[in-house]
N, C-alpha and C positions, 0 to 999 in steps of 0.2 A: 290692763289699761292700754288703749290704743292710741299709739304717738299718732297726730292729725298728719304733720310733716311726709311719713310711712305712707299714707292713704294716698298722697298725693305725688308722691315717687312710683308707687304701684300705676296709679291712673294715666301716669307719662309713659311708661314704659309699657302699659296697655296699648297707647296710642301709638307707638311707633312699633312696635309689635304686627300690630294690624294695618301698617303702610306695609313695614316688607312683606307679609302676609301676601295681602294686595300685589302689591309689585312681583313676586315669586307666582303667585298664581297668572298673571297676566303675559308670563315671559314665561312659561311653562311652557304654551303649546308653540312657541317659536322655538324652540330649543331642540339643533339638531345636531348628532352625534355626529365625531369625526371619525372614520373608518379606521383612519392610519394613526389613532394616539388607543387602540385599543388591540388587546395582548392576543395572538394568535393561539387558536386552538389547537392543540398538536393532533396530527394526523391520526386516523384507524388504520392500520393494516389486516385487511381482512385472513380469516382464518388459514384458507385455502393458501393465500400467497405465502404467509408462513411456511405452512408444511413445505411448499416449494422452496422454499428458500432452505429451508433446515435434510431438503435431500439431498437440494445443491453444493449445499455444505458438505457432508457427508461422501459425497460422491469426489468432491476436490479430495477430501483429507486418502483416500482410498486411491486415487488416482498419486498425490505428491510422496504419499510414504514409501511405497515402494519404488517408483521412480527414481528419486530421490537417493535412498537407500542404496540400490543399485548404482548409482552415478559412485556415488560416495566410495563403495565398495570396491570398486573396478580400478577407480583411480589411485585408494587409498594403500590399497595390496597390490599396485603393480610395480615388480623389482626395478621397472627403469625409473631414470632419477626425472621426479614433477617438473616439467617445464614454468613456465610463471604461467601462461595459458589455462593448465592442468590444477595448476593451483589456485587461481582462482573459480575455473571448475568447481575445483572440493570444495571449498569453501564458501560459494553459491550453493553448493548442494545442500551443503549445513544449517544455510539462513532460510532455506526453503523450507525442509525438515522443522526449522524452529517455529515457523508460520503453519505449515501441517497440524500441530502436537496442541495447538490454540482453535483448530476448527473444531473437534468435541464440543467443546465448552460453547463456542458461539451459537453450535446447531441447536445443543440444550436448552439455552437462553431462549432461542427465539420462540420455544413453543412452552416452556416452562418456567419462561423467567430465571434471573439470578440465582440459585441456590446452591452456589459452593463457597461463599462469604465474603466476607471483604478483603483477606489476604490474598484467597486465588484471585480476587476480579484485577489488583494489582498487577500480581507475578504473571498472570496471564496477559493483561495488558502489554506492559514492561516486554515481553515475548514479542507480541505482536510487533511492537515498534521496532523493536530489535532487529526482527527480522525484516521488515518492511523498509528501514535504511540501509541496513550492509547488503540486503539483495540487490537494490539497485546499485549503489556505489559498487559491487563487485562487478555486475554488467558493463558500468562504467569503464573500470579496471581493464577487462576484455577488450572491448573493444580501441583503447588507448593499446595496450598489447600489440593487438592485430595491427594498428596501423605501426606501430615501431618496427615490426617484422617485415612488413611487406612496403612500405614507402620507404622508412628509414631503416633497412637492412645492415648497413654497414656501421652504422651508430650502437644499432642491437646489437653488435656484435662484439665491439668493443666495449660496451658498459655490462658490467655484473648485474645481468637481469636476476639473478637468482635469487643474489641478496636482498635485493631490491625489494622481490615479488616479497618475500617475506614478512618484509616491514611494513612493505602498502598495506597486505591483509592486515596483520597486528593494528595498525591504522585504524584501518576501515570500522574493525571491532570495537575499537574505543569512541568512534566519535559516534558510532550506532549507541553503543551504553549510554553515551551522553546526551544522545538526542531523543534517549526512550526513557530517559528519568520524571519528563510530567508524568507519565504512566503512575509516576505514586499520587498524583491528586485522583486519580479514579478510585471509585468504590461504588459499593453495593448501597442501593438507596431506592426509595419506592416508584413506582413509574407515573408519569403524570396520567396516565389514559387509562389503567388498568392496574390491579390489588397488587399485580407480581412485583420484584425487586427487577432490575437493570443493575448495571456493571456501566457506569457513564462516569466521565467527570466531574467535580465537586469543585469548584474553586470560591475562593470569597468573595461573597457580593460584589464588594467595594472594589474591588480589580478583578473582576470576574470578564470583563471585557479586555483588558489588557495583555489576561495570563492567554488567552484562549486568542487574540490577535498575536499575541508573538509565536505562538506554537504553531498555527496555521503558516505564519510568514516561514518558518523552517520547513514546515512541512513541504508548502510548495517551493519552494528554491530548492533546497536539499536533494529532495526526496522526488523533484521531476523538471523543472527546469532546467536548472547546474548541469546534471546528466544527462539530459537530450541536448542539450549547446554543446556539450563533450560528445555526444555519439553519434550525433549527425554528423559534422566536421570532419570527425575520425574515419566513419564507414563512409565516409561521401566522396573522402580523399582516397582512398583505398580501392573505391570499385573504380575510379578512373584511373588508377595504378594500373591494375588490374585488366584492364581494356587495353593496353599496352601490352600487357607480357600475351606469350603464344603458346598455344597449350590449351587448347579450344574445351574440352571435357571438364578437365581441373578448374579453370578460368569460374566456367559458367557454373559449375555446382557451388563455387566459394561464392561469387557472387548471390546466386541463390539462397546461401545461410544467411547471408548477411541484409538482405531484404526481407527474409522469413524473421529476422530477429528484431530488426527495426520495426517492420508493420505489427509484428504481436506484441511489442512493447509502448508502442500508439494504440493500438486496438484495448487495449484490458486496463491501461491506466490512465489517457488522455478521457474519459467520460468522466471518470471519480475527480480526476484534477479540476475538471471545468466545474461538476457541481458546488465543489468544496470551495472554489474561489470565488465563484459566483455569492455562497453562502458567508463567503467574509465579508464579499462589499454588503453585505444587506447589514448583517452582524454592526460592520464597522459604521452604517449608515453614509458609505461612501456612494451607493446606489438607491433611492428611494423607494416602499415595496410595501406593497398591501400584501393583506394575507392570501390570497390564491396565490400569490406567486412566491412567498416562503413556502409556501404545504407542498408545491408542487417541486420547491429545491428539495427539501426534504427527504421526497420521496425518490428522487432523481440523484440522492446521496446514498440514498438505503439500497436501490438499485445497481449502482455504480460498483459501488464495493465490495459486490460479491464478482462481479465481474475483476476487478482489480485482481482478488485473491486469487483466480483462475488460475495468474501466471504463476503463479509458483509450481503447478503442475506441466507447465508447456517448455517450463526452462529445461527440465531432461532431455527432452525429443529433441528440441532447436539446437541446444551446446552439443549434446553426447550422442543420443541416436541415430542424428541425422550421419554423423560422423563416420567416415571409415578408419581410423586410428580407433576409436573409441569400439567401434565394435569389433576391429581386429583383438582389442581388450578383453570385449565382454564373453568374445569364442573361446577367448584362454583362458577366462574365469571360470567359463562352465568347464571347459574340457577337464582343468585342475578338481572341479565339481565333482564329476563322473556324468556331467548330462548329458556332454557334447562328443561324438566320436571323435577321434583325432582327425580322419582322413576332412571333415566338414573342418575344422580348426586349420587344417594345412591350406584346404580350396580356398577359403575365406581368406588366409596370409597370400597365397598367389598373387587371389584380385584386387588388393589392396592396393593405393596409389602412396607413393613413396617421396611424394615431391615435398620441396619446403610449404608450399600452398596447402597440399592440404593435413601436412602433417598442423599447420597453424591453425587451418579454420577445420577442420573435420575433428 
């Protein structure tokens, strides 16, 4: 039996039914999408650049380990007592080494996706960071060193730098573990563009912009502004010390390291710095941004960063190679070897410069 009342609730709700009907079809072909309330589509890296990039890879880790290695070696087995200098040497050598031992695994990734699980994407992360703060902050270190020796000479003298250096490192280590501990939100998870797994961060929705603006803000202060306000200052004070003392040969080769060390330390990590910060104001919406100009941060991050990684190989040749204490070092390593003849170990001690200059920056 059909209530009449029904019939006549149906017949209303037909008719207003068929207004917005009406109105929705009318307002249809006015309706225009807004560019900037719609989700960016993540970038394609084409195949080619891959490979490039995964030989680049390959080619740093080949180039850092044995580098490296050898720094390590020279400084770690030599009977004289480590200056602070020398010690942070070593233990630069160490954080690079630890940045080395992490390029496998990224070269793999990039042409085969994530396949060593969620524990290694971690432990390998956790590395990365690791290495990538105490490297710098031990640069830091250095170049604070250098200027104690050579502007504040008599102060260095008086203060037990030795103890000192000891503790700075010990330092250094701990606030590096502490600043590599987001590395546990990473894991292995499917890639938005493609079937493979990634090794990327995971944090929760709901503070997912918070977690990932406060790590960025460490990142960049920590990890490259803090440190170049410290190292400009320091080597800036230093070469016009320097410009003072006489000793024309010595002079101009310290000076030399210390422009070689500043520009390679702008060159490989001021691009990655600028993408990254560029990529928080969009993040934080402190800059406004359609999608070409995310895609193009993006890629300009992905680019940056291998470049970054470079330095870990360039820090041998800049601290120790370029050095004459250091390869007066590396003659007596071989010679103790069997590689080196003595008589090449004795010329090489001859022409060695014996000054406080370059026994600090060589």
């Amino acid at each position: 039996m059909t209530d009449p009342n029904s019939s006549a609730l149906a017949l209303d709700f037909g008719s207003i039914y068929d207004e917005l009907n009406l109105s929705y079809n009318y307002n249809d072909s006015d309706f225009i999408v807004n560019p900037a309330t719609q989700p960016c589509s993540p970038f394609d890296i084409p195949d080619a650049v891959m490979i490039v990039v995964c030989i680049f890879y390959v080619l740093i880790f080949l180039l850092a380990i044995p580098g490296n290695l050898i720094v390590g070696l020279v400084i770690g087995l030599s009977k004289q007592a480590l200056t602070p200098s020398d010690l942070y040497l070593l233990n630069l050598a160490v954080a690079d080494l630890l940045l080395a031992v992490t390029l496998p695994f990224w070269a793999t990734s990039v042409t085969k996706g994530w396949v060593f699980g969620d524990a290694m994407c971690k432990i390998v992360t956790i590395l990365q960071e690791l290495s990538f703060y105490s490297s710098i902050l031990f640069l830091t270190c250095i170049s604070m060193d250098r200027y104690m020796v050579i502007v504040r000479a008599m102060e260095a003298r008086k203060a037990n730098r030795q103890a000192v250096s000891w503790g700075v490192c010990s330092g250094v280590w701990v606030v590096g573990a502490l600043l590599s501990l987001p590395g546990f939100f990473n894991s292995s998870q499917p890639s938005q563009t493609t079937s493979q797994l990634v090794c990327d961060e995971q944090y929760d929705p709901s503070e997912a912009d918070e977690w990932r603006l406060a790590t960025r803000i460490l990142r960049h202060s920590l990890g490259f502004l803090i440190p170049l306000a410290i190292m400009l200052p320091c080597y800036g004070v230093t070469i016009r010390r320097l410009l003072r003392i006489r000793g024309g040969f010595q002079r101009q080769r310290a000076m030399r390291v210390i422009v070689f060390v500043v520009v390679a330390f702008l060159l490989c990590w001021t691009p990655y710095h600028i993408a990254v910060m560029t990529d928080t104001f969009f993040r934080s919406k402190i800059v406004p941004y359609q999608c070409p100009a995310r895609m193009a941060v993006d890629r300009a991050m992905f680019a940056t960063q291998s470049l970054g990684l470079l330095h870990s190989c360039v820090n041998p040749v800049l601290y120790a190679f370029v050095g004459e204490k250091f390869r007066r070092r590396l003659f007596q390593f071989l010679w103790k070897m069997g590689v080196m003849e003595r008589t090449s170990v004795s010329r090489s001690s001859r022409s060695s410069l014996s000054s406080e200059i370059t026994s600090t920056f060589m």
